[in-house]
N, CA, C and O atoms as a GROMACS GRO file, in nm:
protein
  620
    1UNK      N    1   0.085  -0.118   0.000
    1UNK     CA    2   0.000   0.000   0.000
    1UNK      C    3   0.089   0.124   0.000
    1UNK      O    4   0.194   0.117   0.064
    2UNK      N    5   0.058   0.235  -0.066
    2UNK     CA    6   0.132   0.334  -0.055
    2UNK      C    7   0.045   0.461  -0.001
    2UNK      O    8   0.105   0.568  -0.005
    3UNK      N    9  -0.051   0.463   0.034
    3UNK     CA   10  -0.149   0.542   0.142
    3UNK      C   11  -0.274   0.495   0.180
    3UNK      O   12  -0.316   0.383   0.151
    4UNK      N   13  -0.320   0.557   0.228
    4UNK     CA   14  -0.449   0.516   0.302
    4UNK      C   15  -0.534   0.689   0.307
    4UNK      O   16  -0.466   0.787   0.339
    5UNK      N   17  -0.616   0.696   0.288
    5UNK     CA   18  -0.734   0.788   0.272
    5UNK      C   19  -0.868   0.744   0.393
    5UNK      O   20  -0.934   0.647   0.429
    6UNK      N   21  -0.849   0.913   0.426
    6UNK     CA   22  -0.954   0.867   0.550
    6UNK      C   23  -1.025   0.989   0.525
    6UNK      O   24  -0.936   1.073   0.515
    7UNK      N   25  -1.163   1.060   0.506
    7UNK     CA   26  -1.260   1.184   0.477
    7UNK      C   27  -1.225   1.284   0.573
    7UNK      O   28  -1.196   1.400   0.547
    8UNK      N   29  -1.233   1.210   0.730
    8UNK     CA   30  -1.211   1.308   0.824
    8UNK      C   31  -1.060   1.349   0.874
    8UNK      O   32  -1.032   1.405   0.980
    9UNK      N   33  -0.967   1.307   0.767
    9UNK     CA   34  -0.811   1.338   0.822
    9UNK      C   35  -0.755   1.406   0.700
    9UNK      O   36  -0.632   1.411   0.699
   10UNK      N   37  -0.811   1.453   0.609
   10UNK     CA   38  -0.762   1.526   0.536
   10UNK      C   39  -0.702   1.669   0.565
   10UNK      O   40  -0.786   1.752   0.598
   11UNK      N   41  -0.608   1.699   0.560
   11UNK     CA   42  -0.515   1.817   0.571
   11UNK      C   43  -0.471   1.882   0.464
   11UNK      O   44  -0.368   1.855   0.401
   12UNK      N   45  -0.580   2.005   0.431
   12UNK     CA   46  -0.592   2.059   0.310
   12UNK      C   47  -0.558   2.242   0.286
   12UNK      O   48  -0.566   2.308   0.183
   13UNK      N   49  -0.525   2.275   0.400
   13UNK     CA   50  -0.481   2.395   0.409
   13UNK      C   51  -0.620   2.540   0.407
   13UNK      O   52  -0.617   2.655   0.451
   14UNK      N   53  -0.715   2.470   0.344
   14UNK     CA   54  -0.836   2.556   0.304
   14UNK      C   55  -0.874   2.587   0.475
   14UNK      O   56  -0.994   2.612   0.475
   15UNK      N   57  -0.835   2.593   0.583
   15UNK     CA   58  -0.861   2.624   0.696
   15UNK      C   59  -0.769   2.710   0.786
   15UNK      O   60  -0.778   2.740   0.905
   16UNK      N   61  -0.669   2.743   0.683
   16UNK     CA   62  -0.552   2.850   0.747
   16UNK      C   63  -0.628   2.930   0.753
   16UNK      O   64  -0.727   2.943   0.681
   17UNK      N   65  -0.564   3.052   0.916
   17UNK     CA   66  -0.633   3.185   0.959
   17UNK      C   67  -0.569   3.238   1.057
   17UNK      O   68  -0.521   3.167   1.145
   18UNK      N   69  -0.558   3.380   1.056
   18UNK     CA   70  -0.508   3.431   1.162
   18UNK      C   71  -0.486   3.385   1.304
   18UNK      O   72  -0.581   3.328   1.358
   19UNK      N   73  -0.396   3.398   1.358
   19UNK     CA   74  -0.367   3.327   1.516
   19UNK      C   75  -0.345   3.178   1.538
   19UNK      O   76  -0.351   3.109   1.640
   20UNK      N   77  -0.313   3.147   1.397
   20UNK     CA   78  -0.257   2.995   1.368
   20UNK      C   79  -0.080   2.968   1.432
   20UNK      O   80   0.011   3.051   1.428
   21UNK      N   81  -0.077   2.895   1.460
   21UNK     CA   82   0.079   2.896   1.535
   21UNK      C   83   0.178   2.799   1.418
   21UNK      O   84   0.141   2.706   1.347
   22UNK      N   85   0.265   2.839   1.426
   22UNK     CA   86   0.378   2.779   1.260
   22UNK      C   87   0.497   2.691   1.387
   22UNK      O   88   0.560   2.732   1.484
   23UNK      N   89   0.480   2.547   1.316
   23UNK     CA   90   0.596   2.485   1.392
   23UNK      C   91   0.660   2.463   1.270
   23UNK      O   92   0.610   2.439   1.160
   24UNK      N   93   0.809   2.476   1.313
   24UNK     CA   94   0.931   2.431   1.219
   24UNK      C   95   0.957   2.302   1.268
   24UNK      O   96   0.964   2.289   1.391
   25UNK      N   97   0.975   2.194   1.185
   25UNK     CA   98   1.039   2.092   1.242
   25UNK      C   99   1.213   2.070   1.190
   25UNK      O  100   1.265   2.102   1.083
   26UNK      N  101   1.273   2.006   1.308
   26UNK     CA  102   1.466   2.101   1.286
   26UNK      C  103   1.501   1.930   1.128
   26UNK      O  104   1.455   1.816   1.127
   27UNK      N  105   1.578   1.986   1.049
   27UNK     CA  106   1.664   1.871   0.989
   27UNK      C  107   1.787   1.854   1.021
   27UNK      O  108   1.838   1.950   1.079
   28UNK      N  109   1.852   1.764   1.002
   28UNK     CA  110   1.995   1.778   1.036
   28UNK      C  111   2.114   1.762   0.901
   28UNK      O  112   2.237   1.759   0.904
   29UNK      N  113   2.037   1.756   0.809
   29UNK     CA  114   2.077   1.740   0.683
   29UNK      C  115   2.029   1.794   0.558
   29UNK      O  116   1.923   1.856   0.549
   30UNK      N  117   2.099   1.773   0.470
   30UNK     CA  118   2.065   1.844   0.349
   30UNK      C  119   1.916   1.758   0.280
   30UNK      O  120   1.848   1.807   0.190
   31UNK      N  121   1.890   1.638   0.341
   31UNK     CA  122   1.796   1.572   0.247
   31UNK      C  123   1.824   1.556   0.073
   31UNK      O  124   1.924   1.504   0.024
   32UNK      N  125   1.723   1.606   0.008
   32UNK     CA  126   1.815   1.548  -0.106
   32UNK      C  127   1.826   1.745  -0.207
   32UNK      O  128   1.856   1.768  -0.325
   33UNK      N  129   1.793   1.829  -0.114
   33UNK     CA  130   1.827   1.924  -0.175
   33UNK      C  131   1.961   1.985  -0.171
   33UNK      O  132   2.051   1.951  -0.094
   34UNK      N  133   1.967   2.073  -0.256
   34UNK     CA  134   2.095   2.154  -0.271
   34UNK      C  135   2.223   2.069  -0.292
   34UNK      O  136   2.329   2.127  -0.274
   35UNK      N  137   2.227   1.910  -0.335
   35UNK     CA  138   2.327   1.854  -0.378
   35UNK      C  139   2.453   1.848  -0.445
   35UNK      O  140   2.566   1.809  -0.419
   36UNK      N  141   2.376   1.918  -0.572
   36UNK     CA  142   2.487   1.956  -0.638
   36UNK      C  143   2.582   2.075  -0.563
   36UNK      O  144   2.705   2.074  -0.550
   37UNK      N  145   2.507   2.155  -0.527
   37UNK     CA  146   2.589   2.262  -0.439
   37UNK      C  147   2.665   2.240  -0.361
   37UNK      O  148   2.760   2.316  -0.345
   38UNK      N  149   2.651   2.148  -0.299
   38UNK     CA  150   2.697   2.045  -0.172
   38UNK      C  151   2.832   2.048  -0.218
   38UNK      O  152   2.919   2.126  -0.180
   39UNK      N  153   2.844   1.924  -0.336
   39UNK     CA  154   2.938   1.894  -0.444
   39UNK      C  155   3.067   2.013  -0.488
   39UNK      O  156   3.187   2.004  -0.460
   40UNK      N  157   3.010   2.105  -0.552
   40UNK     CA  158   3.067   2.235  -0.551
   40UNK      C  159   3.132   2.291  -0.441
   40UNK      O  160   3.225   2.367  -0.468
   41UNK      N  161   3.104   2.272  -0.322
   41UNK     CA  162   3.132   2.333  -0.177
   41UNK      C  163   3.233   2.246  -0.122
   41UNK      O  164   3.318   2.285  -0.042
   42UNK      N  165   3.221   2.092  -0.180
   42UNK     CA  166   3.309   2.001  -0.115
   42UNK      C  167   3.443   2.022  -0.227
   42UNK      O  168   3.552   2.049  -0.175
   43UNK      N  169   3.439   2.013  -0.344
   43UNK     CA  170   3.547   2.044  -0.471
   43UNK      C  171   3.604   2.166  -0.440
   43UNK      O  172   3.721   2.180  -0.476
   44UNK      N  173   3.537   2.283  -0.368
   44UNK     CA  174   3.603   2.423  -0.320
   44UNK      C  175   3.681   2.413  -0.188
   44UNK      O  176   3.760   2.490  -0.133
   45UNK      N  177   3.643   2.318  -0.162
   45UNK     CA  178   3.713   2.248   0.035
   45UNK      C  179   3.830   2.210   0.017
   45UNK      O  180   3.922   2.270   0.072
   46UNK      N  181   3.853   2.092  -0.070
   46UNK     CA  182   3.863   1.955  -0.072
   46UNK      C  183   3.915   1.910  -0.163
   46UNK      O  184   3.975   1.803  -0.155
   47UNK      N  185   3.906   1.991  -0.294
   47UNK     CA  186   3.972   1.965  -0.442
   47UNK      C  187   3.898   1.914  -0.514
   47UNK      O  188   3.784   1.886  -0.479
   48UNK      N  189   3.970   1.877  -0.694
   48UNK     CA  190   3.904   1.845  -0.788
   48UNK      C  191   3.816   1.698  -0.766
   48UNK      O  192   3.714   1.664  -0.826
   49UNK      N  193   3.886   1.628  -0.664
   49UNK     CA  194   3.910   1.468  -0.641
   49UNK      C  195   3.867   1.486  -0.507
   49UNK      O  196   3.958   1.455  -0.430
   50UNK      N  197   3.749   1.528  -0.442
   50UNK     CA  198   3.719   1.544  -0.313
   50UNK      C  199   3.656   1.402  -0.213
   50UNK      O  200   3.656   1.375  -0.093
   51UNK      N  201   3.618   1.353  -0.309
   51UNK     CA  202   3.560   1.239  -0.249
   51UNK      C  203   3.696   1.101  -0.180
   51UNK      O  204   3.691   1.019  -0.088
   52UNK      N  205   3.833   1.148  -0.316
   52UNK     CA  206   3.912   1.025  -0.218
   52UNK      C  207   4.025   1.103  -0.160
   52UNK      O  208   4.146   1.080  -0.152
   53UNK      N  209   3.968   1.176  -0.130
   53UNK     CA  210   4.054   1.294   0.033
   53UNK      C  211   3.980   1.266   0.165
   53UNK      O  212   3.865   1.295   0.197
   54UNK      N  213   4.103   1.186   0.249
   54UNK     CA  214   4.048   1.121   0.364
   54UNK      C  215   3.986   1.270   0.463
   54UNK      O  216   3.900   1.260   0.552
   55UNK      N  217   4.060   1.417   0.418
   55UNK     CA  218   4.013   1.469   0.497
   55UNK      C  219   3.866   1.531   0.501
   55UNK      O  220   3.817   1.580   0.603
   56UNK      N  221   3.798   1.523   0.369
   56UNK     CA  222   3.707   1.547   0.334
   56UNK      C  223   3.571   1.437   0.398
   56UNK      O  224   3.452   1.468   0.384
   57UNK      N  225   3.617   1.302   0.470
   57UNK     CA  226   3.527   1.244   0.524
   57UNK      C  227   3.427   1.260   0.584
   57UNK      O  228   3.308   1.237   0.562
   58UNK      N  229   3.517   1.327   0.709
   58UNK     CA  230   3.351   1.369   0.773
   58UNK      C  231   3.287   1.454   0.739
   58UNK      O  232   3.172   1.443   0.783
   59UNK      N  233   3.309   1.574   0.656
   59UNK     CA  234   3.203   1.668   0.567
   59UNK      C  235   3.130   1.590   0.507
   59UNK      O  236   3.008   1.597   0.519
   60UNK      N  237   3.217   1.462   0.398
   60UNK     CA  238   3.088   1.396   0.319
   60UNK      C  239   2.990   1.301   0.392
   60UNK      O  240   2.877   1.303   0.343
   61UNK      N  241   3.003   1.237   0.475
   61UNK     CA  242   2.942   1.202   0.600
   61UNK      C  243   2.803   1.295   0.673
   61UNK      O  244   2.692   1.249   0.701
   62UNK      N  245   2.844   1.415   0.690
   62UNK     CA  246   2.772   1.507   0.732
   62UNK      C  247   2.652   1.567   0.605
   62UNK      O  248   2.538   1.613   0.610
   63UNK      N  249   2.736   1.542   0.513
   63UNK     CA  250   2.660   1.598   0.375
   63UNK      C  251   2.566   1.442   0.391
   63UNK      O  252   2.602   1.404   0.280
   64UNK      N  253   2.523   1.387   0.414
   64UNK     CA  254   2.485   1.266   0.324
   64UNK      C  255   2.431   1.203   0.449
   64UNK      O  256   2.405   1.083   0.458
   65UNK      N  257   2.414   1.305   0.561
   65UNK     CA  258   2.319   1.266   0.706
   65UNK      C  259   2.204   1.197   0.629
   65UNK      O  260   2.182   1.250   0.521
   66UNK      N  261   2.107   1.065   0.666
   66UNK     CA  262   2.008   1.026   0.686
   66UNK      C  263   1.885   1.159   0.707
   66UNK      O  264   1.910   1.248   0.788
   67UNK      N  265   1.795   1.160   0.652
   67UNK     CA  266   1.675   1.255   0.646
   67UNK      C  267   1.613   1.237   0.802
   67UNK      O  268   1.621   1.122   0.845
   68UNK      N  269   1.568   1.311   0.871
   68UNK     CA  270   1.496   1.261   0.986
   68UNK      C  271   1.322   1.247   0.903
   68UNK      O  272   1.278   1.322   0.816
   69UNK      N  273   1.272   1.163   0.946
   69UNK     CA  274   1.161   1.112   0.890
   69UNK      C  275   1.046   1.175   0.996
   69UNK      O  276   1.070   1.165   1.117
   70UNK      N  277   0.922   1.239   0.952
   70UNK     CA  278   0.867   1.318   1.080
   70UNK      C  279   0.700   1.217   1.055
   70UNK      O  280   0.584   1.253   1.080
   71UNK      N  281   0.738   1.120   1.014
   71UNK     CA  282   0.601   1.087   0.906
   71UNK      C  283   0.466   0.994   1.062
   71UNK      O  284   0.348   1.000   1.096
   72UNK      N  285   0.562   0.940   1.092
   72UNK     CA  286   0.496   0.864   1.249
   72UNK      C  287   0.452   1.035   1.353
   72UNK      O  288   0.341   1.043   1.406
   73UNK      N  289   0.540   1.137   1.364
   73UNK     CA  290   0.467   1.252   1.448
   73UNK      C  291   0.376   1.313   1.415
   73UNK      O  292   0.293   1.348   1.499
   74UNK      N  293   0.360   1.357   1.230
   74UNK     CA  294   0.270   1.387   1.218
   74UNK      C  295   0.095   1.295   1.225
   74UNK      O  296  -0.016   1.339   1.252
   75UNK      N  297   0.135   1.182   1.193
   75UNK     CA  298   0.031   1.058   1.170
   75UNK      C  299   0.015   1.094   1.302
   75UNK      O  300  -0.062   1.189   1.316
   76UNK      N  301   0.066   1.047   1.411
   76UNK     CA  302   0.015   1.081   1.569
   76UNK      C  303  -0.070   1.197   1.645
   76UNK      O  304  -0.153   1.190   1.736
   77UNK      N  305   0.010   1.361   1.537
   77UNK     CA  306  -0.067   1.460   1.624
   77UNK      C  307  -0.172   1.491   1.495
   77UNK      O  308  -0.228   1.600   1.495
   78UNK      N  309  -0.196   1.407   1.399
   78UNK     CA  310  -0.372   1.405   1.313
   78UNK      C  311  -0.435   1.327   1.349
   78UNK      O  312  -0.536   1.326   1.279
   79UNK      N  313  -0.441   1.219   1.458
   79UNK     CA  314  -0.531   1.115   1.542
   79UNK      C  315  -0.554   1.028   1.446
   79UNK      O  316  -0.661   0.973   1.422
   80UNK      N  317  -0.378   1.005   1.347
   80UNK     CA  318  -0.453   0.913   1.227
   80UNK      C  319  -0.460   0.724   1.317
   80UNK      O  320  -0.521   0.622   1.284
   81UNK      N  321  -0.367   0.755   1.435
   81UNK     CA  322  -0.392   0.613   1.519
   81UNK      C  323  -0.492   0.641   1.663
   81UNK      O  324  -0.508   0.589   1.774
   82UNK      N  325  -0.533   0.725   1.604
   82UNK     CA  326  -0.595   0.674   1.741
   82UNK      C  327  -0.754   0.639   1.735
   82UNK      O  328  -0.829   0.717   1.676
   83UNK      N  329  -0.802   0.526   1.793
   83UNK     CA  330  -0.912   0.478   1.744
   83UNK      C  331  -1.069   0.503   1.720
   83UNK      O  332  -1.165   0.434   1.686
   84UNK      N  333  -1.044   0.659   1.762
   84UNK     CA  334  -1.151   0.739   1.732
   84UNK      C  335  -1.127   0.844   1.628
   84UNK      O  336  -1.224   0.913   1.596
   85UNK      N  337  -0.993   0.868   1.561
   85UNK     CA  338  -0.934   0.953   1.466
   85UNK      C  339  -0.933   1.090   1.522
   85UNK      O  340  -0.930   1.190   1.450
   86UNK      N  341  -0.936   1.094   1.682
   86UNK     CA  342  -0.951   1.224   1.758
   86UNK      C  343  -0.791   1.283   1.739
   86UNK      O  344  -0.699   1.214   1.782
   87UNK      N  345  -0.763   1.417   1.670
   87UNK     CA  346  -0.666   1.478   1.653
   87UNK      C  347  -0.609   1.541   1.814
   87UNK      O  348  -0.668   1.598   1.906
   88UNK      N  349  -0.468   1.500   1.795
   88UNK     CA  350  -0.394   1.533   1.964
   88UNK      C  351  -0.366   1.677   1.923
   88UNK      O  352  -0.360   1.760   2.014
   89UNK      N  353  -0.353   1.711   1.815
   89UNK     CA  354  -0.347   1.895   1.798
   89UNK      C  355  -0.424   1.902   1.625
   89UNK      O  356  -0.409   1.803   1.552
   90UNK      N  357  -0.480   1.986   1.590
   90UNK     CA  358  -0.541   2.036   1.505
   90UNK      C  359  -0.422   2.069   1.368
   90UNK      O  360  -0.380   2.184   1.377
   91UNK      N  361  -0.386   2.022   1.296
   91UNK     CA  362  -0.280   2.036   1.184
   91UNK      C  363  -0.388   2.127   1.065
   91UNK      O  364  -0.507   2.103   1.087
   92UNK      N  365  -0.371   2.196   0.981
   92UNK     CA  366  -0.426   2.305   0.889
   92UNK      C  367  -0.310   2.262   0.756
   92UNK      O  368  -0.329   2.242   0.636
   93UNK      N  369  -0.234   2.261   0.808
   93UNK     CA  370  -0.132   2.211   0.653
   93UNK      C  371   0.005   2.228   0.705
   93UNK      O  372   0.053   2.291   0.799
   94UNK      N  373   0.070   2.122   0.580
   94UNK     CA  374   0.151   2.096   0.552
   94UNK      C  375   0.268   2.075   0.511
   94UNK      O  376   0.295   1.972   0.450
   95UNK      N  377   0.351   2.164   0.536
   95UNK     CA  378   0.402   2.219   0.361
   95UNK      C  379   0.559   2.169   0.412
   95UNK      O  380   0.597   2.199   0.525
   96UNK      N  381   0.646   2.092   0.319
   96UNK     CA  382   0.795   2.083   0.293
   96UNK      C  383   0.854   2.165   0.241
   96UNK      O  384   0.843   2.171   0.119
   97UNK      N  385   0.946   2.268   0.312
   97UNK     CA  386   1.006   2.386   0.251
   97UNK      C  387   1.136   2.345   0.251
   97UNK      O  388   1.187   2.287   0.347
   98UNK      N  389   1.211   2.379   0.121
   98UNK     CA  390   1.348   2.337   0.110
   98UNK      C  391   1.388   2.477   0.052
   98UNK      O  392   1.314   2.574   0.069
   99UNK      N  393   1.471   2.484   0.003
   99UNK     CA  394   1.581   2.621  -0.030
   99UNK      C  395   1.474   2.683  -0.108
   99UNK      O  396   1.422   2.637  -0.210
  100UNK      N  397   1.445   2.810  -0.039
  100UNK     CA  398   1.428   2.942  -0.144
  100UNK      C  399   1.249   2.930  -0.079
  100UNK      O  400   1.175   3.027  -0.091
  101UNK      N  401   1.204   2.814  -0.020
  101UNK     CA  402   1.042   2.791   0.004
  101UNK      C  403   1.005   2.891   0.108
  101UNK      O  404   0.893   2.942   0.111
  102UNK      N  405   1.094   2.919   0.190
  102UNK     CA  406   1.027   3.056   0.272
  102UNK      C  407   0.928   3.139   0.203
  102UNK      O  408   0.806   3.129   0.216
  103UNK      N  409   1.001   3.232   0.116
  103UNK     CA  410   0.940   3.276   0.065
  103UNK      C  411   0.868   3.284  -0.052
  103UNK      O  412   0.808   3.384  -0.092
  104UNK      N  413   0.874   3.144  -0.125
  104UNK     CA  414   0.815   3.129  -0.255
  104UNK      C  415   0.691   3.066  -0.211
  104UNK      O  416   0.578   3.114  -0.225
  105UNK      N  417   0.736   2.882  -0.122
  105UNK     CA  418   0.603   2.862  -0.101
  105UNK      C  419   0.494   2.915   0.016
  105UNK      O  420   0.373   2.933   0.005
  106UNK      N  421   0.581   2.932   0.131
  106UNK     CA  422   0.504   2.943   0.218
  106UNK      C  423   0.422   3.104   0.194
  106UNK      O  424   0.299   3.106   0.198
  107UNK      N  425   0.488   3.212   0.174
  107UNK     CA  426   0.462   3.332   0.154
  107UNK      C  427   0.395   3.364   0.076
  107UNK      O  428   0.283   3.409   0.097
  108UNK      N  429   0.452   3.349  -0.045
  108UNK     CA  430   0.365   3.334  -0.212
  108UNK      C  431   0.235   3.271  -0.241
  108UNK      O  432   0.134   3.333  -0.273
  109UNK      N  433   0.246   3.125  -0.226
  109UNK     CA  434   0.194   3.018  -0.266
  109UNK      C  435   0.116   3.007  -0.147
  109UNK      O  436   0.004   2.998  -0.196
  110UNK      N  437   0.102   3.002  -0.030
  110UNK     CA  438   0.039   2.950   0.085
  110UNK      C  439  -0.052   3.082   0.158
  110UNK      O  440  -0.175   3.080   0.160
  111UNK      N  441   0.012   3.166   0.202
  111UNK     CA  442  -0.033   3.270   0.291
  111UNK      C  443  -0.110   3.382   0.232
  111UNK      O  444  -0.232   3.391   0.243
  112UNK      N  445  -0.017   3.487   0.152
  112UNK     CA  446  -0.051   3.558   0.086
  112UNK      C  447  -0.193   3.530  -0.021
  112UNK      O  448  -0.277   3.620  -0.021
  113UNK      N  449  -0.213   3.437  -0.088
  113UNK     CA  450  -0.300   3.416  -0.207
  113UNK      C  451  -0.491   3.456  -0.070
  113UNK      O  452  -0.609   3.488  -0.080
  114UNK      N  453  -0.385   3.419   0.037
  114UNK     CA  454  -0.571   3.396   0.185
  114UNK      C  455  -0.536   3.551   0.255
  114UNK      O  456  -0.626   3.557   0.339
  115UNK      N  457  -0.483   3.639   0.263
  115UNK     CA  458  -0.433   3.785   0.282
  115UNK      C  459  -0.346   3.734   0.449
  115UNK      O  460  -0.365   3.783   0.560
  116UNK      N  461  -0.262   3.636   0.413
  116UNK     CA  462  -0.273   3.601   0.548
  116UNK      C  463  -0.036   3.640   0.578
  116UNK      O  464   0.038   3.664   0.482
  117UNK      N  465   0.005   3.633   0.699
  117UNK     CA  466   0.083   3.637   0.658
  117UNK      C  467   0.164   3.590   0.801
  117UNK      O  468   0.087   3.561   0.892
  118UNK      N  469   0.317   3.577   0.832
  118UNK     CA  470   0.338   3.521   0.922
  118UNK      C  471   0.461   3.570   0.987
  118UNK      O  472   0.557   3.579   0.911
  119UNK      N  473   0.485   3.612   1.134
  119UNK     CA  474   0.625   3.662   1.230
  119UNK      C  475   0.680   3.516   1.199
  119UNK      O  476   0.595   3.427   1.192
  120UNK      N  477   0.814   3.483   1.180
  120UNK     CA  478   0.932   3.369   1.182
  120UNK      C  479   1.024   3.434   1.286
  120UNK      O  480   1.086   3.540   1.272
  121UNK      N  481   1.023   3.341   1.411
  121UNK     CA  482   1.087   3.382   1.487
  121UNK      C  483   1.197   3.258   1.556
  121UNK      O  484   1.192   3.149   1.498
  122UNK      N  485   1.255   3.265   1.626
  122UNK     CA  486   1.346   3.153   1.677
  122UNK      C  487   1.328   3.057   1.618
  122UNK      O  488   1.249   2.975   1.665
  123UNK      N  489   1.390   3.032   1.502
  123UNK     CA  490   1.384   2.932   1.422
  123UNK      C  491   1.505   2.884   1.438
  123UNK      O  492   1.594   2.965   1.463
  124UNK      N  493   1.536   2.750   1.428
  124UNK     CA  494   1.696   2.650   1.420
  124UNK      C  495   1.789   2.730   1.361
  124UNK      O  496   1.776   2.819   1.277
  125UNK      N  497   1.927   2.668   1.442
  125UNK     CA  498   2.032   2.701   1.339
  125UNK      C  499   2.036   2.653   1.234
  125UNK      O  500   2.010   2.535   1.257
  126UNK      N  501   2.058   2.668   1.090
  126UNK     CA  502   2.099   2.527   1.003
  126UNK      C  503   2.191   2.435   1.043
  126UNK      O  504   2.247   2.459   1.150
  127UNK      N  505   2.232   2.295   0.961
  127UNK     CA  506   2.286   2.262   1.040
  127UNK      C  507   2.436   2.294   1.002
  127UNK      O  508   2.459   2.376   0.912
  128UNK      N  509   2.544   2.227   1.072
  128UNK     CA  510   2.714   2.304   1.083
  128UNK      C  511   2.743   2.273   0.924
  128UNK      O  512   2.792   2.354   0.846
  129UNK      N  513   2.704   2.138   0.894
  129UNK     CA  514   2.738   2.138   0.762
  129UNK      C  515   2.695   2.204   0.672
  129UNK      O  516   2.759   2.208   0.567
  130UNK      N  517   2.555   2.289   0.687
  130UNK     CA  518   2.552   2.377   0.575
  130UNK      C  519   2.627   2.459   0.600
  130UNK      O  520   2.718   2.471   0.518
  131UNK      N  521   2.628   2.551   0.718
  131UNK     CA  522   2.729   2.633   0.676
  131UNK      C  523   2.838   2.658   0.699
  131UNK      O  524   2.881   2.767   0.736
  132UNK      N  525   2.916   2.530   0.675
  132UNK     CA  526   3.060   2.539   0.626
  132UNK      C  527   3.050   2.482   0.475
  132UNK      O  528   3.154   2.458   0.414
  133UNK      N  529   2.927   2.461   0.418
  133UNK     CA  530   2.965   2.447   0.237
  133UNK      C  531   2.920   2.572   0.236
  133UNK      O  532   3.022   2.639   0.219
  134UNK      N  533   2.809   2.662   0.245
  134UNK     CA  534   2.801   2.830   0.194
  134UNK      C  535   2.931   2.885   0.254
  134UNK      O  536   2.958   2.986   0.189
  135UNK      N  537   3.004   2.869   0.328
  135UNK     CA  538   3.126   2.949   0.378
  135UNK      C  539   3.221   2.898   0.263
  135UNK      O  540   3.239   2.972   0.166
  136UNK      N  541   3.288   2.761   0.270
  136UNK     CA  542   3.311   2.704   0.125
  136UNK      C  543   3.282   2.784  -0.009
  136UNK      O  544   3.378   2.817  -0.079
  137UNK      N  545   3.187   2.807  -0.037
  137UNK     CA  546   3.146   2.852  -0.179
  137UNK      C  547   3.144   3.028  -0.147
  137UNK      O  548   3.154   3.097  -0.248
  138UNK      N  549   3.134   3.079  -0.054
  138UNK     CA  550   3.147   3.212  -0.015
  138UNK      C  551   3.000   3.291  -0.055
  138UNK      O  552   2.980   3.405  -0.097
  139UNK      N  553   2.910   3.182  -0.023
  139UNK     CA  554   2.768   3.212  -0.010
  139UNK      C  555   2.703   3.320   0.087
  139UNK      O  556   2.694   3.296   0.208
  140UNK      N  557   2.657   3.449   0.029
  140UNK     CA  558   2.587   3.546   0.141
  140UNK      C  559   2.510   3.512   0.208
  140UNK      O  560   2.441   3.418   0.171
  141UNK      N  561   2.486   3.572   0.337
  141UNK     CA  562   2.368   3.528   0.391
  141UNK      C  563   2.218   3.498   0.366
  141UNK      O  564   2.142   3.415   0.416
  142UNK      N  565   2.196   3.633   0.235
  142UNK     CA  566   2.094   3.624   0.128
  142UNK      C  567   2.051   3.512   0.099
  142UNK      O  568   1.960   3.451   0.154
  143UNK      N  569   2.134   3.472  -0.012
  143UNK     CA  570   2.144   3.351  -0.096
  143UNK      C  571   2.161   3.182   0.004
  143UNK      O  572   2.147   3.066  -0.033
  144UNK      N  573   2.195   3.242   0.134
  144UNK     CA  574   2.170   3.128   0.200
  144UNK      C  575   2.089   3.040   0.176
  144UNK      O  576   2.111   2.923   0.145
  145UNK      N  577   1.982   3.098   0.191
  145UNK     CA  578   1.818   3.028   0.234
  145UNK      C  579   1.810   2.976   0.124
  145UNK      O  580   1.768   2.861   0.131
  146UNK      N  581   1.826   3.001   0.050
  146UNK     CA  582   1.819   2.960  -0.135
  146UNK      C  583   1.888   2.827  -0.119
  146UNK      O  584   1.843   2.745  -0.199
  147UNK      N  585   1.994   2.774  -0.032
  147UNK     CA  586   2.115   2.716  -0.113
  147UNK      C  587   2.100   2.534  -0.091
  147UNK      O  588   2.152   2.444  -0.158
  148UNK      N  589   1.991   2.524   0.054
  148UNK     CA  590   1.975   2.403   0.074
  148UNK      C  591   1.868   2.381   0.207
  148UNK      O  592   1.786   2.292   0.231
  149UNK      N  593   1.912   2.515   0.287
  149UNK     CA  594   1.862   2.526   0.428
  149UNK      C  595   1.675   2.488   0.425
  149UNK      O  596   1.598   2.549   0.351
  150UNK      N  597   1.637   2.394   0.507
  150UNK     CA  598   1.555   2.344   0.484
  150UNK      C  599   1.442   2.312   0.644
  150UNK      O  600   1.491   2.305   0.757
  151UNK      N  601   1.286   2.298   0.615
  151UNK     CA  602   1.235   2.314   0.716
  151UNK      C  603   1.081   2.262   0.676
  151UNK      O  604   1.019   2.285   0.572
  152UNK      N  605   1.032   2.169   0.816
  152UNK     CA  606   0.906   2.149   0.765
  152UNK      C  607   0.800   2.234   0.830
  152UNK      O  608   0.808   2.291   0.939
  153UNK      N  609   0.713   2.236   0.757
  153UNK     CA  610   0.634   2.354   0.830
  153UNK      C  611   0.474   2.304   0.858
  153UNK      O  612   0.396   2.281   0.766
  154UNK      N  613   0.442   2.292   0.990
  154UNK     CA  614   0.292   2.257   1.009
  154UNK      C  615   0.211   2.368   1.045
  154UNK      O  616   0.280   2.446   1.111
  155UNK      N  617   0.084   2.413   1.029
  155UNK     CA  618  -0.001   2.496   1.076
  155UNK      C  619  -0.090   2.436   1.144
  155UNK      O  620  -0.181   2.499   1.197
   0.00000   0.00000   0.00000
């Protein structure tokens, strides 16, 4: 099976509204964005031949962290187990933001189109390995967010 469909657990966003609270959930890795960049950042480290430079290990190690999987927390706080489908917190949507989604999807695409809009406040560090490849590549702080830095976002 590759999903399951239930009427009353649908999480469709058509219920975003003011005084909604935004959780970030933290990654510790690049997942599968900003790769190539990655690549570029490790060849600017590390050399043409970065991959058989023992010192380059634990960067590529760090580059190539395991995804944290959030898929069991969210199933839990939509009451998709629990045997009345009673939600442990109220979820409104969904959204996987990877480089540049701040403000394309969530802002653009999500908020704005409902006049709606959102304070981002104490949000995670990225993690060390991103930024020692934007330091690597001599990436602005700007262009950061663009480059890989990544975040899930529930309403």
């Amino acid at each position: 099976m590759i999903g399951a469909y239930h009427k009353d657990k649908m999480i469709t966003g058509e219920n975003l509204a003011p005084g909604q609270v935004i959780v970030a959930l933290k990654e510790e890795g690049f997942r599968c964005n900003g790769i190539s960049s990655v690549r570029k950042a490790l060849r600017e480290k590390f050399g043409r031949e970065w991959w058989i430079d023992p010192e380059a290990k634990e960067s590529i190690e760090k580059a190539a962290c395991p995804s944290v999987l959030y898929d069991m927390y969210v199933n839990t706080l939509n009451g998709w187990f629990d045997k009345d489908f009673k939600p442990e917190v109220p979820l409104y949507s969904i959204i996987h933001l990877s480089g540049g989604a701040l403000k394309e999807k969530l802002a653009k695409d999500i908020l704005f189109p409902k006049n709606l809009s959102a304070e981002l406040y104490d949000l995670w560090e990225p993690p060390e390995i991103m930024r020692k490849c934007a330091e690597w590549r001599a990436i602005a702080d700007e262009e950061f967010t663009r480059f890989g830095m990544e975040g899930k976002v529930c309403y």
